[in-house]
C-alpha positions as CSV (number, residue, x, y, z in Angstrom):
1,X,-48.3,-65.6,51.6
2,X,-48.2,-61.8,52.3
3,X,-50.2,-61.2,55.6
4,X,-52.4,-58.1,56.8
5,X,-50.3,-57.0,58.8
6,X,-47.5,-56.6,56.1
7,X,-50.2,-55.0,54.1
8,X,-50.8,-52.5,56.7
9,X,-47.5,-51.8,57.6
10,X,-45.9,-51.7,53.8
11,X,-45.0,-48.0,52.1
12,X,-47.2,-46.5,49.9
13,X,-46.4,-42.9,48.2
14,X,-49.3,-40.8,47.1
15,X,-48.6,-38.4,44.6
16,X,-51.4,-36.5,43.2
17,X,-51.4,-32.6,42.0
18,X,-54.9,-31.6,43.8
19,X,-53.6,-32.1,47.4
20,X,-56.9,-32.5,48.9
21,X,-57.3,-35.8,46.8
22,X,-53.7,-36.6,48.7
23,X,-54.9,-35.9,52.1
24,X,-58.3,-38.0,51.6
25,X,-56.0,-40.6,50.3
26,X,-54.0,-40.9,53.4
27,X,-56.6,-40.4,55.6
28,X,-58.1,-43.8,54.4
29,X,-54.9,-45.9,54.4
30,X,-54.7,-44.4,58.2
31,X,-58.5,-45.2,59.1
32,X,-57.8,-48.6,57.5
33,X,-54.8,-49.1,59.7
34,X,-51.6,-48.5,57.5
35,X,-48.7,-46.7,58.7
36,X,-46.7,-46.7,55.6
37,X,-48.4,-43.8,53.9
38,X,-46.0,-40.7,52.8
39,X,-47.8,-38.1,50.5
40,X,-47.0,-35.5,48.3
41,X,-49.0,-33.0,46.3
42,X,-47.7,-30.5,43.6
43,X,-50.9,-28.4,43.1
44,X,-50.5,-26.0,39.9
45,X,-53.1,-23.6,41.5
């Protein structure tokens, strides 16, 4: 059975192409606790 803790410590990519929708994003996997969270944004301006 897969615990929090595995949850909260798994890797998550956020790609998104408005990069403030990427930072929110990661900011709420961090307030929730993970610390698998890498992010990238492409925006096309």
């Amino acid at each position: 059975m897969t615990s929090s803790s595995d949850i909260l410590h798994g890797k998550v990519l956020i790609a998104y192409d408005q990069l403030a929708n990427v930072i929110l994003l990661n900011r709420m996997l961090r307030t929730a606790g993970s610390t698998g969270a890498i992010n990238t944004g492409h925006n096309h301006g």
